[in-house]
N, C-alpha and C positions, 0 to 999 in steps of 0.2 A: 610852026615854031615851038608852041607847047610841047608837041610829041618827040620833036627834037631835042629840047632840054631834060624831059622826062628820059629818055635814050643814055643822052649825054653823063645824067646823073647817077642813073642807074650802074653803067658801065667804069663809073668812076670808085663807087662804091665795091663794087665788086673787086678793083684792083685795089683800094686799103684792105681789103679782107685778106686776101689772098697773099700779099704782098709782105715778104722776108727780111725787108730793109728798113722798116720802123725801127726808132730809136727806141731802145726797153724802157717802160716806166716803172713806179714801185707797182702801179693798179693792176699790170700785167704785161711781163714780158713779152712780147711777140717776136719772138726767134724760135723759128720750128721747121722741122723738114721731116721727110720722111721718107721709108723704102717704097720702090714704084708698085701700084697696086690699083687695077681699076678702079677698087672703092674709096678712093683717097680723093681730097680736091688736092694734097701739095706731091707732087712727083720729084724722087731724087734719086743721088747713087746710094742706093741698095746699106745705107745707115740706118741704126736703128732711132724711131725718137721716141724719148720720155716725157710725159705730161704732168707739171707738178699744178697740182690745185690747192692752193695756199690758201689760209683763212685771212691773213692778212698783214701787211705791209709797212703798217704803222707803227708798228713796236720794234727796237733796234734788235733785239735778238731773231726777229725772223726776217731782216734783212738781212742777217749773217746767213744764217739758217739758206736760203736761196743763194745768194752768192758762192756760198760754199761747196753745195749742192750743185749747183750748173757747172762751179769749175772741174768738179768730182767727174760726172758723166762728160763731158767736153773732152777731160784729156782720155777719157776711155775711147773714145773715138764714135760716142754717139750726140747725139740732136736734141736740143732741148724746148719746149715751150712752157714759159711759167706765168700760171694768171691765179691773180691775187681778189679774192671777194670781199676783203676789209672788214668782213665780219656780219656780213649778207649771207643770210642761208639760200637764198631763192638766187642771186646772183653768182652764190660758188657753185651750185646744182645746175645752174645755165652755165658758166663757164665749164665746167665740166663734161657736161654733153656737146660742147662744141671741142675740147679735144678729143674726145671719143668721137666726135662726126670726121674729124679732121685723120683721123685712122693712127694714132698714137699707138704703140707698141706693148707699153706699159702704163700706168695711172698712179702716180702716187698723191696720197692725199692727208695734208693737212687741214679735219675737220673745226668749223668753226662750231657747229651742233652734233655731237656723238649721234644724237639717232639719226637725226634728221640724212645726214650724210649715207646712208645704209642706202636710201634710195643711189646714191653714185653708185655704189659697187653693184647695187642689182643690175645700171642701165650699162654699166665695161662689161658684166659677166654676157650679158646678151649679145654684145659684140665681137664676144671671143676675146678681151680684155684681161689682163690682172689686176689688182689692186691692191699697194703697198701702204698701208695705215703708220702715215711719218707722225714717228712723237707720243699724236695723240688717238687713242682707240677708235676704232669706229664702231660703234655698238649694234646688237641685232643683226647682223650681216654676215653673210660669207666670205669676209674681207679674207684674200689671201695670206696674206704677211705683215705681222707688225714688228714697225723697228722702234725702239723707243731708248730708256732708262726707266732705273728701274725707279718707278715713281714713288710706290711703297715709301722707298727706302728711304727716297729725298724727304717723304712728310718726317719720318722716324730723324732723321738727319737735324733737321729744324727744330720738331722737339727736343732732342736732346740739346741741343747748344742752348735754348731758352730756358730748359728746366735747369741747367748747369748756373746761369746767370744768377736764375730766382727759384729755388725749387720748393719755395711754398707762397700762398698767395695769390690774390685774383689776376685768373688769367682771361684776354681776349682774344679772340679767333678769327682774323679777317679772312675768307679762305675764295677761293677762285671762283669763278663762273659755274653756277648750277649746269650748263647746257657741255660743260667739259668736264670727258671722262676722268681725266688726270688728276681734275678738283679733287674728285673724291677718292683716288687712291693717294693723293696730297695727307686727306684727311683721316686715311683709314690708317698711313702709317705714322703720322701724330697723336691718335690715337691711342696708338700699342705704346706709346707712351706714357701719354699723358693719363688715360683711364687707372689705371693701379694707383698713382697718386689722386685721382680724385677720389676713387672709393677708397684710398686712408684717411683724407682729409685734408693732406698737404696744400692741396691746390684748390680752387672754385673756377669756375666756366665761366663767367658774369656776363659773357655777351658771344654770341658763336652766328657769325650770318654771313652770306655766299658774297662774291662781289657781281654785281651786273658786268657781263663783256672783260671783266676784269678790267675797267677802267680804274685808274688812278683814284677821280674825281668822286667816284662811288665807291673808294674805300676811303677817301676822307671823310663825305658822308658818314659811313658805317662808324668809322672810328670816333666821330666825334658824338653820334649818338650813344658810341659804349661810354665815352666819360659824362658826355651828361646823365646817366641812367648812374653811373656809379660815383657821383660826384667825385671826379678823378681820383677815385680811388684805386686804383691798377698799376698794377705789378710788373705784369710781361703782356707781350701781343707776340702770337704766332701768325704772321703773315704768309701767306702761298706762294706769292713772289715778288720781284724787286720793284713791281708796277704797282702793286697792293702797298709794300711797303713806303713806298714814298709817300700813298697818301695816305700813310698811319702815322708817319712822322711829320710831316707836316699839321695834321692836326696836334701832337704832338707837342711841336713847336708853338706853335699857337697858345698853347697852355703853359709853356716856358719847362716841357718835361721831357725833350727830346735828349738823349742821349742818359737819363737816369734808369730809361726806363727798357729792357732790352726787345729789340724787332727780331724777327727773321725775314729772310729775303728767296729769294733763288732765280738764277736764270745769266748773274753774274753781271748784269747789265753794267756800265762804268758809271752811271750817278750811283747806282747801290756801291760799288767797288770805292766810290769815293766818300761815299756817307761811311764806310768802313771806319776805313783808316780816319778820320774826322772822327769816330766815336758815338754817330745818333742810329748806323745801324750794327746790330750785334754779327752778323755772316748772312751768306747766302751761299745756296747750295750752285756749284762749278757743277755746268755739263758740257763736257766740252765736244762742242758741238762738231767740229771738224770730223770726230770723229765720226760721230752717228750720222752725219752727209753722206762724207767718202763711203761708210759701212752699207747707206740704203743706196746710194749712188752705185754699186758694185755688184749690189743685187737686182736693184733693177735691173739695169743692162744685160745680168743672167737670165733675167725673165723673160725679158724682151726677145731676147735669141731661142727663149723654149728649156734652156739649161736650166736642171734642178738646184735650190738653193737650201743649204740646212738650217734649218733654227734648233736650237739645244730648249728653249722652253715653249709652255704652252701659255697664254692668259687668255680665262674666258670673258667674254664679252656677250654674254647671255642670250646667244645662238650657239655658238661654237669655241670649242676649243680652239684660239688664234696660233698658228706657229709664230716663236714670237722670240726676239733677239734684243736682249734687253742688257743695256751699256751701265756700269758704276759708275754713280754720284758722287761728287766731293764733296764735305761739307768744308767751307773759305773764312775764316777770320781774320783777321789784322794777325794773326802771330803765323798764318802763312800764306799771305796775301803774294809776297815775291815768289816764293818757291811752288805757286799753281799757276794764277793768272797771271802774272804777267812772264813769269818762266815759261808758257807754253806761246806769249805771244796776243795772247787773247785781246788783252790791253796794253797799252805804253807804261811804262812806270810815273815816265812825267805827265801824262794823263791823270792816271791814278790819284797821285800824290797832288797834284796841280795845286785843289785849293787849304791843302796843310802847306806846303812850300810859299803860299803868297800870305799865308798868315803867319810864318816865321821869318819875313823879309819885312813885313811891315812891324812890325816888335822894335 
């Protein structure tokens, strides 16, 4: 009876592994197929599949980001499997080698650790794998192809709208996750900013510190350490994105200074879209994400087939010159909130506006 259950359970397990018909979650899709190939455990018609390895699932811009992405490759007429690590390095590096065991065509990867992820693309290239770095760089690596925006640009973006607000006076810097690449090209083009005004004197720096995971919660932390340290004496706050900025405004709020004081945002998320237009946060940089889907979506599937794909620039990533195809940023304020975001669909307008419309109904 033991060995019979031990049998029974064995072979049970086996068929959720293998098995095509699981309902997708955010943790990881399991919808995947593949061309017939003795090295394969899944057998199909002669489709190609792509493997997205996601950092993670929890934040609404990258459940666009995948839903967008899977519908991009689907109507091309290839297979998809998307598994989300939530922001697990050792979990997206095991996800990962189980689409690469699973004989995936192509790899794209959204890393939660720049270096840490270099180990994916050494274990695809040993496979005869490519490897498509979505968004954000994978560093140290022979990463094939990065698709992104041009990140630079967004940090330059950000600064300008906050130096326009307050262009003299103590500034704070909530900025992204040390262990992402993007942080710091976030920072390098806030910089090209804000430095000239610092060495004339216009501006002060008073508090500049990374966010952990870019959580919320640890940029409210952050922020509320810069007003105690400058007994709220603060100006502007440059925030990295709309997940930082919420928890700059709520501390913020907390001190009765939200909406005096101007935020930057980026990522477009709708509470940033809504804190907008409400007036507690200053813009957030639009990237409209459809695009940079459908865009790696299209080249994957080039890859996957062996087809050559062009990138017009380079970014290095401190192994190599990455080919690298890099999408325009918007920078979004209240004075063109209709005419981006919700002109492309991105969000509803009665979304957007929701909580300014319930507070001129109750007037």
């Amino acid at each position: 009876m033991v060995g019979l259950t031990v049998i029974l359970t064995f072979v049970l397990s086996a068929c959720s592994f293998i098995g095509t018909n699981s309902a997708p979650t955010d943790k990881a899709s399991q919808q995947f197929d593949s061309k017939p190939s003795p090295n394969r455990i899944i057998q199909s018609d002669n489709k190609v599949v792509v493997g997205l390895s996601i950092d993670t699932l929890l934040e609404e811009r990258w459940q666009k980001d995948r839903d967008l992405f899977k519908a991009a490759v689907e109507k091309l007429g290839a297979l998809i499997e998307v598994q989300a690590a939530n922001g697990d390095d050792a979990l997206q590096l095991a996800q990962a080698e189980n689409l690469i065991s699973r004989g995936v065509d192509v790899l794209v990867v959204v890393p939660h650790n720049a270096e840490v992820s270099a180990a994916i693309v050494e274990k695809a290239h040993k496979s005869g794998i490519k490897v498509i770095s979505y968004d954000r760089l994978i560093v140290g690596s022979d990463v094939d192809l990065y698709i992104s925006f041009d990140n630079e640009k967004a940090g330059e973006l950000q600064a300008k709208a906050i130096v326009k607000k307050a262009p003299k006076g103590n500034y704070v810097l909530i900025e992204g996750a040390d262990t992402d690449n993007n942080a710091h090209m976030f920072k390098k083009g806030q910089m090209n900013i804000l430095k000239p005004l610092v060495e004339k004197g216009d501006i002060t720096i008073v508090f500049d510190q990374s966010t952990k995971e870019w959580k919320p919660a640890n940029a409210l932390a952050n922020m509320e350490r810069a007003l105690i340290a400058n007994q709220n004496r603060v100006d502007a706050v440059v925030a990295a994105n709309d997940a930082t900025a919420g928890g700059v405004i709520q501390a913020l709020t907390a001190q009765k200074m939200a909406g005096r004081i101007p935020v930057s945002g980026q990522d477009a998320e709708l509470a940033a879209a809504q804190r907008i237009v409400e007036g507690t946060q200053t813009m957030t940089v639009y990237k409209p994400i459809k695009k940079l889907a459908e865009t790696a979506a299209e080249l994957a599937v080039k890859m996957a087939n062996g087809e050559n794909v062009h990138a017009d620039k380079k970014v290095n990533n401190k192994k190599i010159d990455v080919p690298s195809i890099l999408l325009e940023p918007i920078a979004v304020d209240q004075s063109n909130m209709d005419a981006t975001i919700i002109a492309d669909g991105f969000h509803l307008r009665e979304d957007v506006y929701k909580n300014v419309n319930q507070k001129q109904m109750t007037k």
